[in-house]
Structure formats: C-alpha cells, structure tokens
N, C-alpha and C positions, 0 to 999 in steps of 0.2 A: 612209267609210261605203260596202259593199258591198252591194250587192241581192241574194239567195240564189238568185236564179236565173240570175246569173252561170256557176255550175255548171253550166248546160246547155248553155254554150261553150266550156268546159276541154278539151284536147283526150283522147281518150279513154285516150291512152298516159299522160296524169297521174293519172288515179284509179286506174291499174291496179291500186293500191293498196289499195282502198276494195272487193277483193274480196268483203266481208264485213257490206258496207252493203245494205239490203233494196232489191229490186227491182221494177216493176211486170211485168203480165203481158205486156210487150211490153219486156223486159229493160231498162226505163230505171230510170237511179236515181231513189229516191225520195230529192225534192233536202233533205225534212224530215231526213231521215236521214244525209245528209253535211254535218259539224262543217266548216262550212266556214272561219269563227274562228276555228278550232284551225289548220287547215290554212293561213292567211293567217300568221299571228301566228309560228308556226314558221319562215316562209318571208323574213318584213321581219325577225324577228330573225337570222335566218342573212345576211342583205346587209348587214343595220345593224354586226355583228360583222366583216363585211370589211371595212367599211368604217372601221373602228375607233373605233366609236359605242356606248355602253351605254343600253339605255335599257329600262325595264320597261314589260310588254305584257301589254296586260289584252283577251280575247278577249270582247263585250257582244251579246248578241241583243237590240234594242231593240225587238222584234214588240210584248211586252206594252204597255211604253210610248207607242209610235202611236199602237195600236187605243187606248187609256184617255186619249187627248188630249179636251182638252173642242171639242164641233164649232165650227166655224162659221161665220156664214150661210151662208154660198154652202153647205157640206158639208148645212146643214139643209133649204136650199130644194134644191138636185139631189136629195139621197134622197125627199122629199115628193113629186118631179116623178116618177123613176121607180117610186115606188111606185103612186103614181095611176095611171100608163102599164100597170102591169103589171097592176094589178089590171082596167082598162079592157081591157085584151088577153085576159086568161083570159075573162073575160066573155063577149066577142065571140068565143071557142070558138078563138081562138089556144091554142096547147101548144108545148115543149119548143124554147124559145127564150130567150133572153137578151135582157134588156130592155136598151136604149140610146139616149142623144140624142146627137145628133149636128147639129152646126150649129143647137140649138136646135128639133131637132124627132125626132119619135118613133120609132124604127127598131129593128124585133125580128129578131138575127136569131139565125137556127136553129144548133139545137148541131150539128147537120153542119156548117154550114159552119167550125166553130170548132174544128175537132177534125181535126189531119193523121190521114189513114187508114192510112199507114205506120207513125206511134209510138204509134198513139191518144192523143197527150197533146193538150193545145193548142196552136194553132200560136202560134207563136213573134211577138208582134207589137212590132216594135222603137219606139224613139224618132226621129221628126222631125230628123234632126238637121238641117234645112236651115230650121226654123224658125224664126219671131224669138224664140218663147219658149226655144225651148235656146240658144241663142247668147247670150242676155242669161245665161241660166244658169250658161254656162259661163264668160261671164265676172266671174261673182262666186265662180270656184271657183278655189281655192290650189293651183296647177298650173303645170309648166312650159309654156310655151307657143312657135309658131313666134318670136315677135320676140324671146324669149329666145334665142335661138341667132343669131339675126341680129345682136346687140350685141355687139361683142367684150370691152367692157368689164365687160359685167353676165357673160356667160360664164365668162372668165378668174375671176370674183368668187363663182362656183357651183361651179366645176371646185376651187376653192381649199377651200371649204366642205366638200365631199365629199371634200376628201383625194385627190383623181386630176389625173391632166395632161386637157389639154384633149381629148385623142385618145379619152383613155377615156372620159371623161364622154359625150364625143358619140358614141361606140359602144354606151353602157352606155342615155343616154336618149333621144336625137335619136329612135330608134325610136316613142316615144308622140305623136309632134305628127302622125306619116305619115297620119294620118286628120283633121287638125283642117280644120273647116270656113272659108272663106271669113270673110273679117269681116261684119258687117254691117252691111246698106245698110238705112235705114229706110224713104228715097226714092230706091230704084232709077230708072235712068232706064226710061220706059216703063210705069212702075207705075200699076196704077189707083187715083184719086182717090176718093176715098168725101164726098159733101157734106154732114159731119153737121148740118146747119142744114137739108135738106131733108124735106120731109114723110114725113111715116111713110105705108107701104104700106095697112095696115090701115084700109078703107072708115070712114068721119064715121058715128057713131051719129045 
C-alpha cells in the first residue's frame, strides 16, 4: 500500500516522462493526475520478471473505500472537537486558518504558515519515525528488516527464494534497512515516569 503523495519524492529525472500530466501554477505536478498504480505495477512487474516470478498485478485506488469506512469513536468525537473549535474561532473573529488539537488542546494555525512560499503547495509534514507509535507500526509490517541480514541462516533462506546469490540479494535490498530506526525501548533509561494513580490537574468542583 502506497500513499499518493509519495510522488512528491520521486526524483524529478523519473517523471521526466509524465511530460504530459497537468501542472500547477508553480510548475508542480498535480500528484491527482499521475497514475502512480500504473507506474508501480509496471516497475514490480518488470523485477518480478528478472526475477523469474509470474504473477498478475492489479493497480487499486482504495481513496473511495477509506472515505466510505463507517467512523469510529475516536474519528466521531475528534471531528465533533474540531468542529466546535472551529466554529468557536470564526466566532471570536479568527479567519484563514486551520483548525487543530494538538496534545489535547486547541491550536489554529494560519494557512501561511502552512504553505512553503517557493512551491506554494503545503509543506511537506513527514512521519515521527522516532516514535513509539511507528515503531510498533513498523513492526507489524511484512518487510525485510536490519536482523534479517544479521542471520546468515534466514539470509542464505531469502537470497535462495529470490533466485540470487547472497552478493546480489544484499546489493539488490540491504539498501532498504539504511534508514530503519533504532529498536524500541518502552523504558528507556532516564525516561520520565508518568504516576497514572495521581490526581488529576483539574481543580475539585
């Protein structure tokens, strides 16, 4: 499963191709408009073929399906929170801002600040990846990872699967772990304690 705005870190000598796909007024693609599906599915079918693998590829935009999931709680009470926020804001004579919580409390901020002045798009706001939540994430995702390479056994047992010697494999994928983050510590040493049996902040009615 790819995110569509991947495309806006492709480097720009790959779309060279994509001459013919619609632009904004600040020459960026409109990323609605590159079939990026198409362009995956061509690219795992041509490896899967060196590879000497057959296997039929079906390119799926699953946008419609998302949006048409049934909500719940949590998606019910967030949108009810920043709806109140927002309409509380226009009130109070705020304008041309984006409503957000943040830590559990109310923070609008301005579409300047949200907007790089060079592309005029939005700036680019990436994933946490130092976080507990992606780390648990990513370890519920079907991925090679750094201790796969560390095992010669399980190695030798991938490198056999894919049809390559052990040189190629790890030329061809050792490159994807170059970024994997740290393992995760739950209790770090030095980390702070939170005492959830302590009294809550909020003054005794």
């Amino acid at each position: 499963m790819i995110a569509e705005g991947v495309v806006l870190d492709v480097d720009p000598h790959d779309l060279a191709s994509l001459h013919e796909v619609e632009r904004d007024a600040h020459g960026n693609l409109r990323i609605a408009e590159v079939n990026l599906g198409e362009i995956l599915k061509a690219q795992v079918a041509r490896r899967l073929k060196e590879l000497g693998m057959k296997a039929t590829l079906v390119a799926k935009n699953i946008g419609y399906e998302l949006r048409c999931a049934d909500p719940i709680p949590y998606d019910m009470e967030y949108t009810r929170d920043l709806g109140y926020c927002a309409t509380k804001f226009l009130l109070g004579g705020g304008s041309a801002a984006m409503v957000s919580i943040q830590a559990g409390h109310f923070v609008a901020i301005p579409f300047e600040k949200l907007l790089d002045p060079v592309t005029g798009r939005a700036r680019i706001r990436l994933v946490d990846v130092h976080s507990a939540r992606y780390a648990i994430a990513r370890r519920y995702m079907i991925r090679l990872r750094r201790e796969d390479f560390e095992d010669p056994v399980l190695l030798a047992s991938l490198a056999a699967t894919a049809g390559v010697s052990l040189e190629v494999f790890r030329r061809r994928f050792e490159p994807l772990i170059a970024d994997e983050p740290p393992a995760l510590e739950l209790n770090p040493p030095g980390s702070r304690e939170i005492d959830l049996l302590s009294e809550p902040s909020e003054p005794k009615r």
